[in-house]
C-alpha angles and dihedrals in degrees: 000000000000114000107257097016127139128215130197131175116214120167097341085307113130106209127178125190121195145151088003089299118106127209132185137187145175113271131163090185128080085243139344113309081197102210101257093131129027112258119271086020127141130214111258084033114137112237117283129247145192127039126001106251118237082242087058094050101044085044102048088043096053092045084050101049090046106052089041086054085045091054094242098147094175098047090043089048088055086054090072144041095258111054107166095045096046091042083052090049104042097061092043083065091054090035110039098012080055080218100170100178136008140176117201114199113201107215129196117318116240104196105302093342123095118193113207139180127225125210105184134174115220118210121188119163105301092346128088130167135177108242122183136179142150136248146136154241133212126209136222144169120257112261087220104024111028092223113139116246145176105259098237119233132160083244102060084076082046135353083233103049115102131187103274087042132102134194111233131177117194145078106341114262085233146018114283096250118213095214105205129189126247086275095045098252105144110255108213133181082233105063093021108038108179087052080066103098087030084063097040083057104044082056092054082044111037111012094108101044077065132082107246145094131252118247131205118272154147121259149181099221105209105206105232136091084222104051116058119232121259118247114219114155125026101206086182138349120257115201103275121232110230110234115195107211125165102257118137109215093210090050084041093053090043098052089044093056090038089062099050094072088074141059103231108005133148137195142175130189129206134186102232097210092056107011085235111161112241100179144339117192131170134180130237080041103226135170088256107078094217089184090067108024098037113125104196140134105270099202130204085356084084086065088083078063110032086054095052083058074056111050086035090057101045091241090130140326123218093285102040118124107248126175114246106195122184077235141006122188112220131168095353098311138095117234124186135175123243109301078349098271125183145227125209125196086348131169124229085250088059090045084052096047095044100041099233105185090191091065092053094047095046088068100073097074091060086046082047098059090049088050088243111109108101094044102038098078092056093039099058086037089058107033092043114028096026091234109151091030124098112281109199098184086151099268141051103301133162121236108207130249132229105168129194101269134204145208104347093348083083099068093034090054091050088066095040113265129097119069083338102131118182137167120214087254090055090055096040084058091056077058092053100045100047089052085042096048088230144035123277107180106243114249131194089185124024121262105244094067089085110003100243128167126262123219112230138187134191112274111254113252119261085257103052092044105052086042091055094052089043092057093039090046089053093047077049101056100020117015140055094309092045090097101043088049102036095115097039118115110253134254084079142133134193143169128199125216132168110198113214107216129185125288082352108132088198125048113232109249123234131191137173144176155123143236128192107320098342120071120184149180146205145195120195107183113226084007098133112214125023104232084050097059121359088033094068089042095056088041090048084058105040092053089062092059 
């Protein structure tokens, strides 16, 4: 106990009152048992093992709850395994956080975990506001001692807090930013979800190239240059900045409510004659914007690329003859197409609609002969579709990667699958550039904000472009793609993919395509083929376009 503190005990509620600043806390006990014997336990008793007991837990999480909500930082330290981090941690909630009172409320045990709500009071010079929230804490018994403790983690003081975090009250850092569409109608977190850590972004980036003031407010800091803080709490309202992105509220709305028919699904939209972004949505929305940052295989997708190798390197044109074996051997492995179907007398266009892996693969002896095929499939990603190099759309974004291979990494990679890592607004952009006829890197902020520079990338010749989109349009009206797009406006273009990852029973389904002046993608894990999940949720949101 604090020198000089008082403590009173009023209807179970545990209350302490020092230095002017009052905290209270859940407690069952007339006073805190504070954890420094098991329970039960006698003097002279060897350390306890095994399990911790459903009394231990209900006990060490009360006694817990209520130091931290006293604002007792070292007794509630000796309540986990980690004293000196959680002490640490615990005034930093009273000190930095400027939480002046709180009341903890322990719910109903399940097993060794303990769920709680917290009603706090922030203070921060003449401004105070009530903040609650929910977490929990998890109890263990102590490797050396056997004393039960609070396992300590960053999210017990909040189920957002990590490690490098830290929790801050105080004047923005920046100004509050009203991100707008391309139109002017106000994005918000609330109405757009997935656009929630893009926001949060825009404001660390662009908060002070904006007119506006900073308000007071309650933060996670993250600890990192890279990753933008996390608002929780607006103490009060600073004058927002208006940024203008590309968004198109319509396309937005559409990909928000595509998503949501899967469990873990996401999609990103371009306008090919620009490479504005229209929209970006995942579900479950994250911090993490899968749709930008995802690093995954992204199957047959990477057949708009791996034909225009083709077509580049005068290996076939659309309506070049091309062998479509069930299954080809190259470079020590066996590769099939799906239920190893075949293709007689077929076109490149037929190998492309139907998604005949054999014909791709086929490709690499003739590369082979020219030295090139290891190299040819990152070449042609980079050079024309702009993937590998730095992508500054205005916030944290992968680039894609299409690395140099080797042995049977090479015709896996022409399919899609080796070291290949895409997001779905890379592979929204391979649909952008084939209906463009070149790469325009896409952009969520325009590039003289802040005077970044753009990635580019030579225009594909008239041949290979209008190749690309023939053979697109057929997978879209009569091909693998033609279901999933069967009530999309011409002119349009598409290409299926599913991505076979390890130890994963169910391949992730990709899907991409265009119609008119918007191209998307979309990425549905454990979705199976790409035209039965990711296809309806690109087509949901070209159709909004």
């Amino acid at each position: 106990m604090r020198s000089g503190a008082k403590v009173a005990i009023v209807g179970g509620v545990f209350a302490v009152v020092a230095s002017g600043v009052g905290y209270g806390g859940y407690n069952l006990w007339n006073g805190i048992t504070g954890g420094e014997t098991s329970v039960g336990a006698k003097a002279g008793d060897a350390p306890k093992t095994g399990p911790v007991t459903p009394e231990e837990v209900s006990a060490t999480a009360k006694d817990f709850l209520a130091a931290w909500a006293a604002g007792e930082p070292e007794r509630a330290a000796q309540l986990t395994d980690d004293p000196v981090t959680a002490g640490t941690a615990v005034a930093a909630y009273r000190e930095d956080a400027k939480v002046s009172k709180a009341v903890i409320t322990p719910g109903t045990a399940v097993g060794a975990k303990v769920p709680f709500t917290v009603r706090a009071t922030i203070t921060y010079e003449d401004v105070s506001k009530e903040w609650s929230y929910a977490s929990e804490l998890t109890v263990v018994r102590g490797r050396t001692t056997g004393r039960p403790l609070v396992r300590w983690q960053p999210t017990v003081l909040h189920p957002k807090l990590t490690a490098a975090g830290a929790l801050r009250t105080g004047v923005a850092k920046t100004a509050e930013v009203k991100a707008v569409d391309r139109d002017g109608v106000e994005l918000t977190a609330e109405k757009y979800p997935s656009l929630r850590p893009v926001l949060a972004e825009l404001r660390k980036r662009y908060g002070t190239k904006v007119d506006g003031t900073a308000g007071v407010e309650t933060w996670i800091e993250s600890g990192s240059e890279s990753v933008a803080d996390t608002p929780l709490l607006v103490l009060r309202k600073g004058k927002p900045g208006t940024l203008r992105t590309t968004i198109d509220a319509d396309v937005q709305a559409a990909a928000e409510k595509a998503v949501k028919d899967f469990g873990s699904a996401s999609v990103a939209a371009i306008e090919p004659s620009t490479g504005a972004i229209r929209a970006v949505a995942n579900n479950p929305a994250k911090e993490f914007n899968t749709a930008f940052m995802g690093q995954q295989a992204p199957g047959s997708t990477m057949k708009i690329v791996t034909a225009t190798m083709m077509m580049q390197n005068g290996l076939a044109t659309p309506g070049s003859r091309v062998e479509c074996p069930p299954d080809v051997l190259s470079r020590g492995r066996t590769f099939q197409n799906l239920r190893r179907f075949s293709i007689t007398g077929g076109t490149l266009t037929d190998a492309f609609r139907r998604s005949c892996n054999t014909a791709f693969i086929k490709a690499i002896s003739k590369l082979s002969d020219k030295g090139i095929a290891d190299t040819a499939l990152g070449a042609t990603a980079r050079d024309s579709f702009g993937i590998g190099q730095t992508w500054n759309i205005g916030v944290q974004a992968s680039d894609g990667s299409v690395p140099e291979s080797a042995g049977a990494e090479t015709p896996a990679s022409y399919i899609g699958q080796g070291k290949i890592t895409m997001s779905a607004l890379n592979v929204a952009s391979l649909s952008a550039t084939a209906k463009n006829g070149g790469f325009l890197q896409p952009y969520l902020v325009a590039r003289e904000l802040d005077d970044r520079e753009f990635a580019t990338a030579d225009r594909l010749s008239p041949e290979v472009a209008s190749g690309l989109r023939r053979m697109m349009n057929a997978a879209a009206t009569n091909g693998t793609a033609a279901e999933a797009m069967s009530g999309v406006p011409s002119p349009k273009g598409a290409k299926t993919g599913s991505a076979e990852l390890d130890n994963q029973a169910v391949s992730n389904s990709w899907f991409t395509g265009y119609s008119g002046d918007l191209a998307a993608a979309a990425v549905v894990q454990a979705g199976g083929h790409g035209g039965d999940a990711a296809g309806p949720v690109v087509a949901q949101v070209l159709k909004a376009g």
